[in-house]
C-alpha positions in Angstrom: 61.8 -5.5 29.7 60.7 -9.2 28.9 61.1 -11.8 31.1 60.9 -15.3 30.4 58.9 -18.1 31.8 60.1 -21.1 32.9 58.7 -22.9 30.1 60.4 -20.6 27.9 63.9 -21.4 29.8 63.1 -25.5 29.9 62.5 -25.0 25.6 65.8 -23.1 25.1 67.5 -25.3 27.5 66.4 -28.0 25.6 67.4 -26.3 22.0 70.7 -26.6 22.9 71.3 -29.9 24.7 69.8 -31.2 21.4 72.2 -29.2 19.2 74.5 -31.3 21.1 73.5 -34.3 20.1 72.3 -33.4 16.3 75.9 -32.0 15.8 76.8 -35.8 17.2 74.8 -37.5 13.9 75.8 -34.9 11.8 79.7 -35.0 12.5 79.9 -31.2 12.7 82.1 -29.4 15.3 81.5 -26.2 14.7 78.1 -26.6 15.7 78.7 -28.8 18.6 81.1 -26.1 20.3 78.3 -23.8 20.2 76.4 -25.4 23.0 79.2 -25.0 25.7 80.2 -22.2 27.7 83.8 -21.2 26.9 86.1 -23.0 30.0 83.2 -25.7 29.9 84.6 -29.1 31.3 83.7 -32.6 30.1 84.2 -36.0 32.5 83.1 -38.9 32.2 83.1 -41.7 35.5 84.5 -45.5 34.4 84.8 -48.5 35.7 87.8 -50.4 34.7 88.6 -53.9 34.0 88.7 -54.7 37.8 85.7 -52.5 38.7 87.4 -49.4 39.6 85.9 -45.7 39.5 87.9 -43.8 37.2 87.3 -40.2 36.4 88.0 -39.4 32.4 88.5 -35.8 31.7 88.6 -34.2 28.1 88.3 -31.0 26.6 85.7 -29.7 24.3 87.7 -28.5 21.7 89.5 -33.0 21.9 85.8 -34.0 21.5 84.7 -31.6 18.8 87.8 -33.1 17.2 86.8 -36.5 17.5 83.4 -36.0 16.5 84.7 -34.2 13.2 86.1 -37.5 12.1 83.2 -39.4 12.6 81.3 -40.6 9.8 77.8 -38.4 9.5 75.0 -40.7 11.5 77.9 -43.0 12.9 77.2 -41.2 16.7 74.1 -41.6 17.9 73.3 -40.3 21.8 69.6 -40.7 22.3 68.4 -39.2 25.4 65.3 -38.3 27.8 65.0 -35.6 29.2 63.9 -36.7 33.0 64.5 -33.8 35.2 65.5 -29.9 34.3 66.3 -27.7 37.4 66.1 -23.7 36.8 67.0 -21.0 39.5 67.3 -17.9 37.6 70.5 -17.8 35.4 71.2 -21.4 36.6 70.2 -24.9 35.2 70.6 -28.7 36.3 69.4 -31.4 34.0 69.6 -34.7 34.0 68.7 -36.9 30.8 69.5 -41.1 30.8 70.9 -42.4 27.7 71.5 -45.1 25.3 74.7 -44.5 22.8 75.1 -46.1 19.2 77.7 -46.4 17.2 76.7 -47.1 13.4 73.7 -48.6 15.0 75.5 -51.1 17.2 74.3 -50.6 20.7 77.6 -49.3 22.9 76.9 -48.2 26.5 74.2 -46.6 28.3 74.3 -44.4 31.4 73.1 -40.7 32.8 74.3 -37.3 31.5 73.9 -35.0 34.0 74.6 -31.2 32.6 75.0 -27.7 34.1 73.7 -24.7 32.2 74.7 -20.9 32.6 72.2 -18.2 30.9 74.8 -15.6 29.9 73.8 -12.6 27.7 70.4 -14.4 27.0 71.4 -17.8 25.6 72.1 -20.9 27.7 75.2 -22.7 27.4 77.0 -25.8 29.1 79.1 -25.1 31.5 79.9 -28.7 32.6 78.7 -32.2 31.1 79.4 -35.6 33.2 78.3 -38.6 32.4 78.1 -42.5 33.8 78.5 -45.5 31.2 77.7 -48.6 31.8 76.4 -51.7 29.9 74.2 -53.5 32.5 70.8 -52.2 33.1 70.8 -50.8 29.8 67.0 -49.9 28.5 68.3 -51.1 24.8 
């Protein structure tokens, strides 16, 4: 039996929180749904007009859609990867981010994901993320 080293687990991980964000530019769901965990949940904490937290939930199959009808390129999520967390079949990482939209600047923030290695492959079990537009990098 093989066992895989840790750098092994941080390159995988890494494959496929970066098929996230390639299917992103390339407007293709199908390959974007790949990278999560079936029952994976997406959120997103807001601030609205009068500086309230607001928690946004969404499913992955309503933002598959909605990348589908992007034009190819038109998303563009670049991230860093700044800390990956592994204990055994379980991952934390957390990667800051600047978001363009047809290469217009549009928020920054953290993504902070939660892997599950099931039947060899890691998936995404939950994605939440922060936006803001102060103390953006950009």
């Amino acid at each position: 039996m093989l066992f895989s080293t840790a750098q092994d687990n941080e390159t995988d991980i890494k494959k496929v929180i970066n098929n996230l964000f390639n299917s992103m530019r390339a407007s293709d769901p199908q390959s974007l749904l790949t990278s999560f965990h079936e029952g994976a949940s997406l959120k997103s904490i807001l601030k609205d007009s009068t500086g309230k937290t607001l928690v946004k939930d969404e499913s992955i199959s309503d933002f598959a859609a909605s990348v589908s009808r992007l034009p190819k390129g038109y998303a563009d999520e670049r991230i860093l990867f700044d800390a990956i967390k592994i204990d055994g079949d379980l991952a934390f990482v957390w990667t800051p981010y600047d978001l363009y939209f047809n290469g217009k600047f549009i928020h920054c923030g953290v993504d902070a994901f939660v892997l599950l290695k099931l039947n060899d492959q890691w998936k995404i079990s939950s994605l939440i993320d922060t936006r803001r537009k102060q103390g953006c990098k950009q």
